[in-house]
N, C-alpha and C positions, 0 to 999 in steps of 0.2 A: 664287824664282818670280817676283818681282815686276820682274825686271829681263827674265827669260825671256816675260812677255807683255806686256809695255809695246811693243818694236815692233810687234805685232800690234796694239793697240790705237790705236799709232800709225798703222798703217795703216790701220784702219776706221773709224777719225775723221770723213775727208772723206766717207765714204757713209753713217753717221747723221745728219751733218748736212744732207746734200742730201736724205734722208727725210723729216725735220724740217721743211724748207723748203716741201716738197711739200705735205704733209701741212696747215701755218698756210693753204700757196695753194688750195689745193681747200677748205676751211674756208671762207673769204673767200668765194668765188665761188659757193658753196650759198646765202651769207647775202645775196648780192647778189640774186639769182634770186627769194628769196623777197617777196612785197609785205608792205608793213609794213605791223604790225600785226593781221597776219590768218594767216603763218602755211599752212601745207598747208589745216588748214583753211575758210581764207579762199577758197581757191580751190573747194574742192566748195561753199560753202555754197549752198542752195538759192536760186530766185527766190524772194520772198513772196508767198504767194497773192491779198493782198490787190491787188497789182501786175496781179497774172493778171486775175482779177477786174473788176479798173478797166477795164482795155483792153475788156474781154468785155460790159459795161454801156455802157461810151462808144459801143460802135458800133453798137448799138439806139439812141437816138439822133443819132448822124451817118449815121445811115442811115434808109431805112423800114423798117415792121414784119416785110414780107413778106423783105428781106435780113439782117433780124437774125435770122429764126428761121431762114436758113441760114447763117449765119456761125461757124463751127467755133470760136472763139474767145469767143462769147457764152455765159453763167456761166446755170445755170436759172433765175435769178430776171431774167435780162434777157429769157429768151427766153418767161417766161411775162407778162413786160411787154408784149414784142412782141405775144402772141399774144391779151391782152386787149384792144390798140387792134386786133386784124382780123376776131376774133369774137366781140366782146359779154361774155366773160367776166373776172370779177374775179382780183384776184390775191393770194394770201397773203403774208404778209411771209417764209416762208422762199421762196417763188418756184415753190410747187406753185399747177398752176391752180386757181381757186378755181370754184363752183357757180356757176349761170345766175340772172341777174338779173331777168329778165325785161325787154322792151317799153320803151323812153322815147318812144313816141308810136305810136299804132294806129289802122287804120281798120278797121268794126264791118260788120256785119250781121244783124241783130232781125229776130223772127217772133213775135209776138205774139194772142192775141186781145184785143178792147177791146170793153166795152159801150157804148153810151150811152144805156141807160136804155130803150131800146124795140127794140134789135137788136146782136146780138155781130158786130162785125165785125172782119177778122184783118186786122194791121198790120206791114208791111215794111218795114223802115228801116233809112239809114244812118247810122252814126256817127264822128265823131272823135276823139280823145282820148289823154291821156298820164298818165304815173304817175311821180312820185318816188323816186329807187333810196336805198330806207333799209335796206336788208341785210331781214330779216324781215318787217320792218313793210311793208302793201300800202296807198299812198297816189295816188289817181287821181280823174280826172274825165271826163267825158266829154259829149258835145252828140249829139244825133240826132233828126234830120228824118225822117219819112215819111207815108205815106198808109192808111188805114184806106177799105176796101173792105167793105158791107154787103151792096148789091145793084148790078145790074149798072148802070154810066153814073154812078153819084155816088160819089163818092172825097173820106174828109173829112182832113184836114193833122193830122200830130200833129206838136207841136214839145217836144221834154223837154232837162233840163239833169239828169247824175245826178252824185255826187260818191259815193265809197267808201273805206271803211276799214278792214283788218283783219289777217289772219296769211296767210304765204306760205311754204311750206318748199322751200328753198330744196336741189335736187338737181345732180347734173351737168348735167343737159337737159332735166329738168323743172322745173316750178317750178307745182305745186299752190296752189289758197290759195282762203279762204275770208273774207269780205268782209259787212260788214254796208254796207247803200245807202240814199241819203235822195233823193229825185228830184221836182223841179217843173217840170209843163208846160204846156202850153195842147192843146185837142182845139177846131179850126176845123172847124166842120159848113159843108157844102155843100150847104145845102139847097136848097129851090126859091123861097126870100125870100133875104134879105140873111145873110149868113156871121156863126156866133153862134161866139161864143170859151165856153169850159168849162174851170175850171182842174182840171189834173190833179198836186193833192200825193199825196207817201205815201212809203214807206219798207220796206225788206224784206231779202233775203241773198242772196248771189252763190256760187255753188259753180264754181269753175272749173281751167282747166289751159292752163297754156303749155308750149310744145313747141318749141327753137331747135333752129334748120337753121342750122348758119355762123353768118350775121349777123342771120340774121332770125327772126322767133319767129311763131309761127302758135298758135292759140288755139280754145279751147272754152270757154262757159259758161254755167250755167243758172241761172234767178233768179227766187225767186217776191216778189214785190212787192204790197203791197196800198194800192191808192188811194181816196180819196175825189173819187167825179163825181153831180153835182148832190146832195150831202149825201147819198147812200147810199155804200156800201164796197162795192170787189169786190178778187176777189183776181186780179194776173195772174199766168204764168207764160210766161218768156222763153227763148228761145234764142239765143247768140249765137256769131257765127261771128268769126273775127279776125285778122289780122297784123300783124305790128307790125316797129320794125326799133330 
């Protein structure tokens, strides 16, 4: 047998070997194709988000706020960056908008009545003022000039300084808050002699509410105060109108 398939064997020689050959050369040329060290897998592996990310925050800053919150690339914590420099509101560390701050500087409007002692006259004034953004905590001051009207032709100057302190809860668009106040002014009478100054101290509670539109916040509140004028006490009770930005 062994003589009988030895020429066959010789003859199929040369085409295992050229199989062979084939075979190491396509081997070779898969291993070349691949990149080292990574592999089939190397080639799917994903971008890192953090990469993603970076680009999507970088360009809220290389940009303005108003093209970050349209830039298809920006991550929500960049876009609620954006969106707290264009309308006043804060922003949480996972990048949800955060609650309304309220007001860092307003101008006011008081309706008041005032006695002095021998006639109630009602008092219209304006005011200026700002407040410190301490998250809950309501820290502000305010200045306000106006005029107290008894009877008709005499108009006497009120000048007051108020400062307040208290709690504010802090909602999407509202922002409630409730405020204890301490206030010193002067009440300049106009009389028919020379102009007498009257000091107006005292202290009281602010119940009020802000309300932001976009950038700006507009206001309501009311506040009963009670002062000492020429060593009697009375009590007042305030309205105030307000907007702020």
């Amino acid at each position: 047998m062994y003589t009988t398939m030895n020429p066959t064997w010789n003859s199929a020689r040369p085409i295992a070997t050229a199989i062979c050959v084939l075979a190491l050369l396509a081997g070779a040329s898969v291993a070349e194709a691949q990149p080292a060290g990574g592999g089939a897998s190397a080639l799917a592996a994903p971008t890192p988000a953090s990469s993603v990310e970076g680009s999507g925050a970088a360009s809220v800053h290389a940009t303005g706020p108003a093209e970050a919150l349209a830039d298809p690339r920006a991550t929500p914590a960049a876009r609620a960056d954006a969106s707290d420099r264009v309308d006043g509101t804060r922003t949480s560390p996972d990048g949800e908008a955060d609650r309304a701050v309220g007001p860092r500087v307003e101008l006011g409007y008081s309706l008041y009545g005032l006695s002095d002692g021998e006639s109630r006259g009602r008092v219209n004034a304006g005011s200026f003022g700002g407040y410190f953004h301490t998250g809950s905590l309501r820290l502000g001051a305010y200045a306000e000039v106006g005029k107290r009207t008894d009877r008709p032709g005499v108009d006497d100057l009120v000048v007051r300084a108020v400062a307040l302190a208290g709690y504010q809860y802090r909602l999407r668009s509202f922002v409630p808050y409730l405020a204890a106040l301490g206030t010193y002014g002067w009440l300049i009478e106009q009389g028919t002699g020379a102009p007498r100054t009257v000091a107006l101290p005292g202290g009281g509670l602010e119940l009020g509410l802000d309300l932001r539109l976009g950038a700006v916040f507009v206001g309501v509140s009311a506040a009963w105060t009670r002062i000492r004028l020429r060593g009697e006490t009375q009590d007042l009770f305030l309205l105030r109108i307000r907007a702020g930005v």
